[in-house]
C-alpha positions in Angstrom: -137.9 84.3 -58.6 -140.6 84.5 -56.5 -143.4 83.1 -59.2 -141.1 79.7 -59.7 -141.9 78.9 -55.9 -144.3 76.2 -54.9 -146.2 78.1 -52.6 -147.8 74.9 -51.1 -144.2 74.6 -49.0 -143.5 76.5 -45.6 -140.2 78.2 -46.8 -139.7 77.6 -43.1 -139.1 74.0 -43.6 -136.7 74.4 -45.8 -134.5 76.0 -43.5 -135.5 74.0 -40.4 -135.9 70.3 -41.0 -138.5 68.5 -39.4 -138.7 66.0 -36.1 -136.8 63.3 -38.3 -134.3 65.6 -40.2 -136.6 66.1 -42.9 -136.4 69.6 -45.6 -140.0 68.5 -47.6 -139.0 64.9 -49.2 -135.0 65.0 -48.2 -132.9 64.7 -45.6 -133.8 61.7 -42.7 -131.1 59.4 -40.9 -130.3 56.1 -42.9 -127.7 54.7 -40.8 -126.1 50.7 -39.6 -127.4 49.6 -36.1 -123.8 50.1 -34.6 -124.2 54.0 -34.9 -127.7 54.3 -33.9 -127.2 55.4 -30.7 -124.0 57.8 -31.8 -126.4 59.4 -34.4 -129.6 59.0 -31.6 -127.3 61.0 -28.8 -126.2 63.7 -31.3 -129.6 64.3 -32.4 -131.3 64.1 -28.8 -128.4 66.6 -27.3 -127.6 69.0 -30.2 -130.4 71.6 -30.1 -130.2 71.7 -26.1 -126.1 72.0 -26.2 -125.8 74.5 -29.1 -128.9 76.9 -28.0 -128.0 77.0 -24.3 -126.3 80.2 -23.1 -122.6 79.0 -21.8 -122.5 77.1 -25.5 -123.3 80.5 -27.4 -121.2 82.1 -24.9 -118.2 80.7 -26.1 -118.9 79.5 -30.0 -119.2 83.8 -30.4 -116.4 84.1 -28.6 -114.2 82.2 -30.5 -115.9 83.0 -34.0 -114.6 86.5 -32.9 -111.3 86.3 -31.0 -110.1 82.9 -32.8 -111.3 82.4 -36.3 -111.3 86.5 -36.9 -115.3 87.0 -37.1 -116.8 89.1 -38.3 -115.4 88.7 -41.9 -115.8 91.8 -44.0 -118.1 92.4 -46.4 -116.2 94.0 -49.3 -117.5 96.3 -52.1 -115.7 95.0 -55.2 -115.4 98.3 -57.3 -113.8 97.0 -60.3 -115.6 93.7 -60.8 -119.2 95.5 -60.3 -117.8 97.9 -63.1 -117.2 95.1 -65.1 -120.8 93.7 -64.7 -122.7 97.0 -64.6 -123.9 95.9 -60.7 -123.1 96.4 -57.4 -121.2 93.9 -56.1 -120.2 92.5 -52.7 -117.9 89.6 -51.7 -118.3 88.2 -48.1 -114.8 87.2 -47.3 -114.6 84.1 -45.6 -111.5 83.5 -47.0 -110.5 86.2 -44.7 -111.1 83.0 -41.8 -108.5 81.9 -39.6 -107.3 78.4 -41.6 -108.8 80.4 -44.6 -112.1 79.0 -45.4 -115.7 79.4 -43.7 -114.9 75.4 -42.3 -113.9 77.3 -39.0 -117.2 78.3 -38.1 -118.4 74.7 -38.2 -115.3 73.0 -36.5 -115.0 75.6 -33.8 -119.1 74.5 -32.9 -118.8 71.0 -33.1 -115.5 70.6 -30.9 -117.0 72.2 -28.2 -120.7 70.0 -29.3 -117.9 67.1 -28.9 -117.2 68.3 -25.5 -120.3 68.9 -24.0 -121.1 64.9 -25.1 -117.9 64.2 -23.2 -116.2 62.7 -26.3 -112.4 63.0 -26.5 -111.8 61.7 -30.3 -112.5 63.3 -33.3 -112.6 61.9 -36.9 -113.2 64.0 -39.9 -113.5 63.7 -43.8 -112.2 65.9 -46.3 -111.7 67.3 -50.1 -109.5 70.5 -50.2 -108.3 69.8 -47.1 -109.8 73.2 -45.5 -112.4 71.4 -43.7 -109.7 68.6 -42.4 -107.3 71.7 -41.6 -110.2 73.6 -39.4 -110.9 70.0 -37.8 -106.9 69.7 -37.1 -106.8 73.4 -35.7 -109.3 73.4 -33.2 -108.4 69.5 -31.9 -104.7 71.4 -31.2 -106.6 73.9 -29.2 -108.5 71.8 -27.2 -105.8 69.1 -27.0 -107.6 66.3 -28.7 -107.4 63.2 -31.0 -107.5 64.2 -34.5 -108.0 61.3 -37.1 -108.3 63.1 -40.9 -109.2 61.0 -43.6 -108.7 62.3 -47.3 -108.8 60.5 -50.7 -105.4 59.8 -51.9 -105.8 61.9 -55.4 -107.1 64.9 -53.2 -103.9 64.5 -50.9 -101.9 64.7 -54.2 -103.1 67.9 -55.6 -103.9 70.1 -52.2 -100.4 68.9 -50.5 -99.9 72.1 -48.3 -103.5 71.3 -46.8 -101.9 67.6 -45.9 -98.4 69.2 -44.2 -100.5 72.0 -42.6 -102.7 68.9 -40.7 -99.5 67.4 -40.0 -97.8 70.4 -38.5 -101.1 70.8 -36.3 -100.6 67.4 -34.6 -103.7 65.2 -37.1 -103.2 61.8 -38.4 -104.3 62.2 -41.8 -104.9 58.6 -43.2 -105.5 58.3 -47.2 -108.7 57.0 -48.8 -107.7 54.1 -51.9 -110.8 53.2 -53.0 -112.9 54.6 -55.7 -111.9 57.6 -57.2 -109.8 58.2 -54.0 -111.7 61.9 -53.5 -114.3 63.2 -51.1 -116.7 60.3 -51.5 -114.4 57.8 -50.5 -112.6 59.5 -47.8 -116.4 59.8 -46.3 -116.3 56.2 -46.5 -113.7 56.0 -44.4 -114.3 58.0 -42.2 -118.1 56.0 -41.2 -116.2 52.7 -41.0 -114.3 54.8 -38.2 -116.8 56.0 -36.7 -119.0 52.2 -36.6 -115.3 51.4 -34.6 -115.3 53.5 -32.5 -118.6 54.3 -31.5 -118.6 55.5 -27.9 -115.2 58.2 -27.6 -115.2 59.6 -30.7 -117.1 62.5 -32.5 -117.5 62.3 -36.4 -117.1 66.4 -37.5 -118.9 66.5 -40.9 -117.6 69.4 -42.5 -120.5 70.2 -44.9 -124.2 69.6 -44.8 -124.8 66.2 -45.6 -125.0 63.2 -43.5 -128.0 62.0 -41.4 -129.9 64.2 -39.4 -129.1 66.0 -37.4 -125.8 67.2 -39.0 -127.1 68.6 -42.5 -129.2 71.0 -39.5 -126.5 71.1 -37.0 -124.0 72.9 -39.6 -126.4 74.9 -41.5 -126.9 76.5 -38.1 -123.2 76.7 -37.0 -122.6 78.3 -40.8 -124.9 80.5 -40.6 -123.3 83.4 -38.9 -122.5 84.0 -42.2 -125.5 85.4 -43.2 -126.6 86.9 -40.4 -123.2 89.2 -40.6 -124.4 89.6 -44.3 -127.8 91.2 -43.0 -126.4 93.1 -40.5 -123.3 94.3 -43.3 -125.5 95.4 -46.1 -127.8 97.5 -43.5 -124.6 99.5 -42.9 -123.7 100.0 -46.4 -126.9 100.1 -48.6 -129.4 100.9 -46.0 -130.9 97.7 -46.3 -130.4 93.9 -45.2 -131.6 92.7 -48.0 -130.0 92.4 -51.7 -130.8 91.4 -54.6 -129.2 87.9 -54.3 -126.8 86.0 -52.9 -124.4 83.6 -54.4 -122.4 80.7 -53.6 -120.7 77.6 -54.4 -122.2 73.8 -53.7 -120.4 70.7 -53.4 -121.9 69.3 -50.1 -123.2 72.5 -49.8 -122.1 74.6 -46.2 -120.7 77.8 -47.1 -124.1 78.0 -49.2 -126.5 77.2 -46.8 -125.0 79.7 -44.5 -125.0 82.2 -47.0 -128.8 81.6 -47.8 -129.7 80.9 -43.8 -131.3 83.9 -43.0 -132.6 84.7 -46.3 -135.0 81.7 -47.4 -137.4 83.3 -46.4 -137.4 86.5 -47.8 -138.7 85.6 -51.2 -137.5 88.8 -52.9 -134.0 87.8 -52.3 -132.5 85.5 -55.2 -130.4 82.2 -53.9 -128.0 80.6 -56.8 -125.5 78.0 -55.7 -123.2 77.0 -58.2 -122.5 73.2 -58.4 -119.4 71.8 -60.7 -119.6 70.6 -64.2 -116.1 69.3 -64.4 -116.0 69.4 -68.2 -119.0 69.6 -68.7 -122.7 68.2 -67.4 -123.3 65.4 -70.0 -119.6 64.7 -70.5 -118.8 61.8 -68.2 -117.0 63.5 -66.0 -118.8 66.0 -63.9 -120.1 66.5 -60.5 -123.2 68.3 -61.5 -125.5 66.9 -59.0 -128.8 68.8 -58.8 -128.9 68.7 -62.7 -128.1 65.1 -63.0 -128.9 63.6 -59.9 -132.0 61.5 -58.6 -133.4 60.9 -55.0 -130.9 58.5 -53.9 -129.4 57.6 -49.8 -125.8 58.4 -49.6 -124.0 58.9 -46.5 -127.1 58.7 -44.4 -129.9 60.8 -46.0 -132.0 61.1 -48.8 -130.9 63.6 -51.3 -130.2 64.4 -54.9 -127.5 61.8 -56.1 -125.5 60.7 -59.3 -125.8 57.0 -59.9 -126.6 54.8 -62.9 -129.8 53.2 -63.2 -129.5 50.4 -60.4 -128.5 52.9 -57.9 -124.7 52.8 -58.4 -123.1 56.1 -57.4 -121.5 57.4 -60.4 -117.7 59.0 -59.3 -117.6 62.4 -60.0 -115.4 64.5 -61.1 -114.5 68.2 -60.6 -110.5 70.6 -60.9 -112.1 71.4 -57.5 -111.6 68.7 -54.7 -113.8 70.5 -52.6 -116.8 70.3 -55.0 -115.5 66.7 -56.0 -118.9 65.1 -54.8 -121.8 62.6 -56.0 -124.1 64.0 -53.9 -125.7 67.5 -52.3 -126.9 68.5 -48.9 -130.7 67.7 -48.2 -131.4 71.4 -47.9 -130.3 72.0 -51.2 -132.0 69.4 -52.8 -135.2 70.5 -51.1 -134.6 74.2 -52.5 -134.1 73.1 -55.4 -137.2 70.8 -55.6 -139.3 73.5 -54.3 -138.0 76.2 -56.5 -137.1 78.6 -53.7 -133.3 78.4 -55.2 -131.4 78.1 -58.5 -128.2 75.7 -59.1 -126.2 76.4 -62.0 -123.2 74.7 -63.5 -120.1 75.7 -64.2 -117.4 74.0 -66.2 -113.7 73.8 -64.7 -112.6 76.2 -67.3 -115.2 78.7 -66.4 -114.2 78.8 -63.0 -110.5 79.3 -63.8 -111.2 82.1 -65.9 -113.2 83.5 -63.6 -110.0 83.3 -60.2 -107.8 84.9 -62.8 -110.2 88.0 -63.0 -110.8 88.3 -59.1 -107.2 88.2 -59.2 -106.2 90.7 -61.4 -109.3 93.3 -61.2 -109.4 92.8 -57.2 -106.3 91.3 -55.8 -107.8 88.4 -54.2 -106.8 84.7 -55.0 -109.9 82.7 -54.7 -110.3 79.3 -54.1 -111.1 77.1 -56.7 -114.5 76.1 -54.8 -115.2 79.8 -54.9 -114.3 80.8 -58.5 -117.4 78.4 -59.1 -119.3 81.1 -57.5 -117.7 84.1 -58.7 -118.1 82.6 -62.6 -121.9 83.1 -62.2 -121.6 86.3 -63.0 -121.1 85.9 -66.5 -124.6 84.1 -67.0 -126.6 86.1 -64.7 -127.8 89.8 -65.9 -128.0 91.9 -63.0 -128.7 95.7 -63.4 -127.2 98.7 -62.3 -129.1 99.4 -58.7 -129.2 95.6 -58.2 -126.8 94.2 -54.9 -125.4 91.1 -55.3 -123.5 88.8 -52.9 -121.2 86.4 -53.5 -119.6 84.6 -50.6 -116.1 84.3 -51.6 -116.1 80.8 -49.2 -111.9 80.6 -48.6 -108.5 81.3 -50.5 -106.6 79.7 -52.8 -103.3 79.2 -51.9 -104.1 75.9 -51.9 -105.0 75.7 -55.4 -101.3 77.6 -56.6 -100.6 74.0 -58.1 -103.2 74.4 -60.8 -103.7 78.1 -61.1 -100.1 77.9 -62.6 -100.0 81.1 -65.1 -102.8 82.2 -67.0 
């Protein structure tokens, strides 16, 4: 791994963005006049709010009393017999709500309230993100506006009555391909509407600065539990590599965090092929995608050759997305990580295994991750990571029998 890096880039930067939100050529803040100053305030206030003492105070004290951190790391004994490795799942889906989303929601509500804001919108695929928005606006007894693409609120129903139940308006996004793009859309109009009492919770790490950086930070207690973990069981914080799904990209960029750096670990994220990268209908981003502005920053995007975004396509609604965080476009670019893509089949195959060799129902986001394994030849004293990023109850629907 560590020969494909362009050694001209500060592997710093690409886990700390620059003054203006930059990782190398991505990231930046390309947004309409009217949310200026929202996007100004946010990015002038974050680092202050989230570093200062009181804030860590009780962000860690929720992550562990609330959302049930730390997660375990758990030695999967029959699946690293099956691939001739040692290998280790960090179980997010082990989160209060079920997915990693917590850690980012939990943050930004109490960001919200330190800006004095009172209303909080949020976008979302699967729904986990827009169920971890819902749950910590019931425990801090605010707004909650939800917005979710139609299709999406079709096939991940329990996710729409669980952000009911908690007390969230969850409004449906018809335009498009009515997924994650689209309810995104939404979303922003909201936001341009309501610019001075209402907090936008992005749930992955895209967006203009400073939110790609604000939840790569919030996420990534993940891999600093990972460090701290492996040291326990292996004797050393450091493994061989780490793996992880990409849609937008969070539960990846917290699982990589506190690794970029260390060049002898590898990073693969796996992004969706939907049926396949060059069939029409795919969301394979990084392998299709050119530098494009979507959502406000520069990244690696699908559109056509005028700069149309192309509507993806993916089983998973969580990976259901044109476009990819800034931070993974720029480790990507740089070399420092590897995406793969993995077909919808692939990644059903590969939650039926978990299942049956392991006892653990992954989500469909995850099984992305988990079907890795089958194109990656890792040997016997290697350790190997995969960051199993929520469970998939939600996905029952389509799991059906194998």
């Amino acid at each position: 791994m560590k020969s494909n890096i362009d050694m001209a880039i500060d592997l710093a930067s690409l886990r700390n963005p620059d003054a203006k939100g930059f990782y190398g050529p991505f990231g930046g803040a390309f947004v309409p006049e009217m949310l200026f100053p929202n996007v100004e305030e946010l990015r002038s206030r974050y680092l202050e709010i989230i570093e200062s003492e009181a804030f860590r105070q009780e962000f860690l004290g929720l992550l562990r009393d609330y959302a049930g951190r730390p997660t375990p790391l758990y030695f999967a004994k029959r699946l690293s017999e099956k691939y001739g490795t040692n290998l280790y799942l960090k179980r997010e889906d082990l989160c209060h709500t079920g997915a990693h989303k917590i850690n980012n929601t939990i943050g930004q509500i109490l960001l919200a309230r330190h800006l004095g804001k009172r209303r909080i919108i949020a976008e979302t695929g699967a729904g986990q993100h827009g169920v971890a928005t819902a749950t910590v606006c019931a425990l801090m007894g605010m707004e909650c506006v939800v917005y979710m693409g139609a299709l999406d609120m079709e096939r991940q129903s329990p996710n729409v009555a669980r952000m009911r139940m908690l007390g969230a308006t969850v409004v449906p996004a018809t335009s498009g391909n009515q997924t994650l793009k689209d309810a995104t859309n939404e979303a922003i109009r909201d936001w341009i509407c309501h610019p001075t009492d209402t907090h936008y919770i992005i749930g992955s790490v895209v967006g203009p600065h400073p939110y790609p950086d604000l939840v790569a930070r919030l996420q990534s207690v993940i891999s600093e539990e990972m460090r701290r973990q492996l040291a326990e069981k292996t004797g050393s914080e450091i493994p061989t590599a780490v793996l992880a799904c990409v849609g937008g990209g969070s539960n990846a960029a917290g699982a990589f965090y506190h690794y970029i750096e260390e060049e002898s670990v590898q990073l693969y994220g796996a992004e969706a092929a939907g049926h396949g990268v060059h069939s029409g209908e795919t969301a394979a981003t990084i392998a299709l995608g050119k530098p494009g502005i979507l959502h406000g920053s520069l990244s690696m995007l699908m559109q056509t050759d005028d700069g149309q975004v192309v509507e993806p396509y993916s089983i998973s609604a969580g990976l259901d997305y044109p476009g990819v965080g800034p931070m993974h476009a720029a480790l990507a670019h740089f070399g420092r990580a590897k995406y793969l893509s993995v077909t919808d089949e692939q990644a059903l195959q590969a939650a039926h295994q978990l299942a049956r060799l392991e006892g653990i129902i992954p989500a469909l986001e995850s099984a992305h991750a988990l079907a890795l394994l089958e194109e990656l030849p890792f040997g016997k004293k290697d350790v190997v990571v995969v960051c199993l990023s929520g469970r998939g109850d939600k996905d029952m629907g389509v799991y059906g029998a194998p």
